[in-house]
N, C-alpha and C positions, 0 to 999 in steps of 0.2 A: 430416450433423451440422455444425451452424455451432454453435460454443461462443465466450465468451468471461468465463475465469476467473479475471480483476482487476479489479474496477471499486469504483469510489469516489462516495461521497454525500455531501452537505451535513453527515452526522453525522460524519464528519472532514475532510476537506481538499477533497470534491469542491467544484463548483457545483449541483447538483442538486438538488433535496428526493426522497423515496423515490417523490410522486406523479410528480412529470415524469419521474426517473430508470426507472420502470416502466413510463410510456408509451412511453419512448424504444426499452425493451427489446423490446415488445411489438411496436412497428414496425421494427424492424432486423432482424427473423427470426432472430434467433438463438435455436437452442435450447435450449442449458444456458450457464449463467450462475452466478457465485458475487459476491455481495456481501461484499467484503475492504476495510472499514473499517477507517483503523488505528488499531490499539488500543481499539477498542470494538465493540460486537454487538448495540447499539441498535436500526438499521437492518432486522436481521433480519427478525423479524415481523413489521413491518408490509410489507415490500416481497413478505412470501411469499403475505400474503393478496391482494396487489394481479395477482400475475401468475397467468399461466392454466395447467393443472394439464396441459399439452402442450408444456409450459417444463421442463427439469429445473433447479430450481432447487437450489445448493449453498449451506449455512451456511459462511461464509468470514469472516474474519479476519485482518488483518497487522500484526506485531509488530513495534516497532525493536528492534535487537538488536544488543548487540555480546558474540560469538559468539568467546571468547578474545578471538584479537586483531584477530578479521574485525568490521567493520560491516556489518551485514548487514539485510534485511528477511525474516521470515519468514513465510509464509501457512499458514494453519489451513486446512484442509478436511472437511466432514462436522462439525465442533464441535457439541459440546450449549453454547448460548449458559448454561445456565442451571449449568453445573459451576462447583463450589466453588472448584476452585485457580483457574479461566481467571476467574471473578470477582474471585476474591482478586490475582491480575496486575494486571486491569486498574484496580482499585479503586490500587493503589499504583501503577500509572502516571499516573492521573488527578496525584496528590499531586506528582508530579516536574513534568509539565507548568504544572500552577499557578505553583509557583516557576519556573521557567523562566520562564513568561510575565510575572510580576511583574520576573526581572530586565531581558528584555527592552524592556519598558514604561518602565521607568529607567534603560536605557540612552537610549531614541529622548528622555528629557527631556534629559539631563545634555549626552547630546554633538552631537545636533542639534536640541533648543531645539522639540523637535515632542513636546504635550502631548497626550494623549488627551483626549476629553470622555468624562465617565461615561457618556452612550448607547454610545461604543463602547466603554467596558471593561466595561458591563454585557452587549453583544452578545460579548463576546469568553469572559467567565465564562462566559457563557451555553452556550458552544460545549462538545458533549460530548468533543471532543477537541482542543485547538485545538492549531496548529503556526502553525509561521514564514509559514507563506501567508495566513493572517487578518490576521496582521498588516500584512503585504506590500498585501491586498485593501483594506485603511483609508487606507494612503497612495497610493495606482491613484486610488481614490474622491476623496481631496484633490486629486488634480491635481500630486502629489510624483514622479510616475513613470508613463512608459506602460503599462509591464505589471508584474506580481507578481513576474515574474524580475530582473527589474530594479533592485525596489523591495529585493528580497534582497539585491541584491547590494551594493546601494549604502548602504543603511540598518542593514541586520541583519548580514550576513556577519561584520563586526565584534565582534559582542557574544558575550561572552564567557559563556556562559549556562550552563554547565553538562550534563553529559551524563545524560540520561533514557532513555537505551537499557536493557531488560533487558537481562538476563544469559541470552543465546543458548540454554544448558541449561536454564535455569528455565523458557524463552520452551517450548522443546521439549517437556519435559515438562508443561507445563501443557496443549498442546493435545492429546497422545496423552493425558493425565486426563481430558479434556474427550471422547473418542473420535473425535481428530481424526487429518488426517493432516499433519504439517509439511512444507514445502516451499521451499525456498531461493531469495528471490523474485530477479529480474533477477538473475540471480548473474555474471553478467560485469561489469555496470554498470547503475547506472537511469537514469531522465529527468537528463539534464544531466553525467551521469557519466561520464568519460575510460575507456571499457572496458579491463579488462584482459585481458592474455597469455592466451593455454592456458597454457602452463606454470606460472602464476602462480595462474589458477584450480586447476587438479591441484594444487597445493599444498593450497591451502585447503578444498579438496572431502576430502580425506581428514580433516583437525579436523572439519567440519562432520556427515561420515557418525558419525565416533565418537561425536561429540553426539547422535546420531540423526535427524539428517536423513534425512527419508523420500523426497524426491522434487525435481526441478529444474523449473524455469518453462523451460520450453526455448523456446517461440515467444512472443517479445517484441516490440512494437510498434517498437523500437529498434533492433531487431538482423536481421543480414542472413541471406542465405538461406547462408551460409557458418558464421556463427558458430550458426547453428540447428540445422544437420546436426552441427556437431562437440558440439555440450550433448545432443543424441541420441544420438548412437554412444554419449557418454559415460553417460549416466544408463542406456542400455539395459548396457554393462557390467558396472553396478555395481547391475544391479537397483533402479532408482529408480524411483517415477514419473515422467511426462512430461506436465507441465501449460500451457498458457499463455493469457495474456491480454495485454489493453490497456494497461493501468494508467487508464482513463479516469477523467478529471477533472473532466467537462461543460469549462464556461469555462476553470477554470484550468490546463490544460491541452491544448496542440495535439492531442489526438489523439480518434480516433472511435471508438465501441462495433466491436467484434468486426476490429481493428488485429491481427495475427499477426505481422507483420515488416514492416520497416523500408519495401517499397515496396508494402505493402498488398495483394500477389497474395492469391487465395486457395491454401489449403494440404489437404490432406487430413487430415482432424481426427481421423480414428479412431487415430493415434497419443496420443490425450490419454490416456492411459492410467488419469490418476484418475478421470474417468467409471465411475460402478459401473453 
């Protein structure tokens, strides 16, 4: 079993549209795969009709969340895309992100004199979920920055935007509505993220269980064969599940379909435990 159970699509932050993204799937040999766009479920069906029925393919989803006082990402797994509360989430995540995106757009006028054209605010509305990396993508394209990280860091990081994270229990219970399963995504650290302690994780892992957190991303493209064994041990303690993936980006970011840890060995997969 080759799985990889984080990937992303042009329908939020990837590079990929669901056709290239499904050929891509198709030729990397991996067997189960979950489509975990954040905060939308767009994606879904069309990438399910595209792949081959010798795929296990999972309904996947990822929420921003801040989870008390954790920032967290959380993934859905198994979701019915078409449940009333996980629409009603994501319908009032859309509403945050807008405004976000409007403040950001007035900020890159006011304090570095860098004007959108309506073709890209109309491509940017357009986006079914946008984030700070479209943005980032517009000024790559000017010739303002070499990469998207870059482009964050030096244009956006500033802007004072406002926070559009759900609220961690609503995030939870929407996907167990949904008949999902939640999962605490890179829970050390993600793409770009200063990882944290064990002991600082154990902290946060018991707020997160009482929330209901069902399950840990324990093999992360990011993370070493040290910090992978100890999110095992742990999630096996605590009767978790044991999921992981890439987080791939296509383009926007480094990393390839079916990534498990930080130096790309292969891993024996049959510990992924949310496989049904």
């Amino acid at each position: 079993m080759v799985a990889d159970l984080h990937i992303h699509s042009d329908y939020s932050d990837g590079s990929d549209s669901i056709q290239i993204l499904a050929d891509k799937i198709i030729s990397s040999g991996l067997n189960a795969v979950a489509l975990t766009d954040h905060d939308t479920t767009r994606g879904i069906y069309e990438i399910a009709k595209l792949l081959p029925k010798d795929i296990d393919f999972i309904k996947g989803i990822e929420l921003t969340c801040l989870a008390e006082n954790i920032k967290c990402h959380i993934l859905g797994y198994y979701i019915n895309p078409d449940s009333e509360a996980l629409i009603n989430l994501i319908s009032k995540g859309k509403v945050l992100r807008k405004i976000k995106l409007e403040t950001r757009i007035k900020y890159l006028k006011e304090v570095w004199n860098i004007e959108l054209t309506p073709k890209e605010k109309e491509w940017l509305y357009s986006r079914e979920s946008v984030v700070k990396t479209h943005l980032a993508n517009i000024l790559v394209n000017r010739g303002l920055s070499d990469n998207n990280l870059s482009a964050m860091k030096k244009y956006l990081d500033g802007c004072k935007a406002g926070d559009t994270r759900f609220d961690g229990k609503e995030a939870i219970d929407a996907i167990k509505c949904a008949g999902g399963v939640p999962v605490w995504a890179h829970p050390l650290g993600g793409e770009g993220e200063k990882h944290i302690s064990q002991s600082d994780f154990l902290q946060k892992l018991s707020t997160m269980i009482n929330l209901g957190i069902q399950g840990l991303e324990c093999y992360y493209s990011r993370y070493t064969h040290e910090e992978i064994e100890f999110l095992v041990k742990t999630a096996k303690e605590n009767n978790l599940y044991i999921t992981g993936g890439s987080d791939y980006h296509g383009k926007n970011k480094d990393i390839p379909l079916g990534k498990l840890n930080s130096d790309n060995t292969p891993i024996d997969q049959k510990f992924l435990s949310i496989l049904r």
